[in-house]
C-alpha positions, 0 to 999 in steps of 0.5 A, spaced: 660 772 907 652 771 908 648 775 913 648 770 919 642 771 924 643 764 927 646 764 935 651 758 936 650 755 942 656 757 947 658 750 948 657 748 942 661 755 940 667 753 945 668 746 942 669 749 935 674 754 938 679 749 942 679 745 936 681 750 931 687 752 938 689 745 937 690 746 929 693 752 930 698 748 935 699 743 930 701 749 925 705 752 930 709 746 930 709 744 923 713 751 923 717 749 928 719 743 925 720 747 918 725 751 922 729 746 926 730 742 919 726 736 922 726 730 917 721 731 911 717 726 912 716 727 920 713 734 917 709 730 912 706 726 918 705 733 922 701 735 915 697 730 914 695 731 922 693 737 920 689 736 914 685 731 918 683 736 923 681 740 918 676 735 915 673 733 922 672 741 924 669 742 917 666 735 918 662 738 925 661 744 921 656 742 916 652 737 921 651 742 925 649 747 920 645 742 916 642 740 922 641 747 926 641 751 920 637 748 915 633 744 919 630 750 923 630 754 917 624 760 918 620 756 913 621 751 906 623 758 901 629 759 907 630 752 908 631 752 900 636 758 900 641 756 905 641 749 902 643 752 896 648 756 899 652 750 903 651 746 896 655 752 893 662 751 898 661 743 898 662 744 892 669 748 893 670 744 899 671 737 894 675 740 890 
């Protein structure tokens, strides 16, 4: 894991932290449904929920670091590394 010396602001942080409490709920329920034996394709959908918001949390991740992070880098050389460095897990993400 990279040093961080950016600080989140406390709104911004406290959003992150309700959407990944209703990830988890929604895990919680998959595992529920998984042990209840719920219909495959009514876990399926719960799945398919759940990829999404993951892909909208990862999506607000990314604006905010592009446009806090990067855009507020100390100067271009800095700006240029934490470029690289998102590029790097962008790449693993698209996989």
């Amino acid at each position: 894991m990279t040093k961080h010396t950016h600080i989140h602001p406390p709104a911004e942080k406290k959003a992150l932290q309700i959407r990944l409490r209703k990830i988890a709920g929604q895990i919680a329920a998959i595992e529920r449904m998984v042990g209840e034996d719920c219909d495959c394709p009514d876990v399926l959908t719960q799945v398919v929920s759940v990829r999404k918001a993951l892909k909208s949390f990862a999506e607000v991740v990314i604006h905010q670091h592009t446009h806090e992070c990067i855009a507020a880098a100390s100067d271009a050389k800095e700006g240029q590394r934490k470029l690289r460095e998102l590029l790097t897990v962008l790449e693993r993400y698209v996989e």
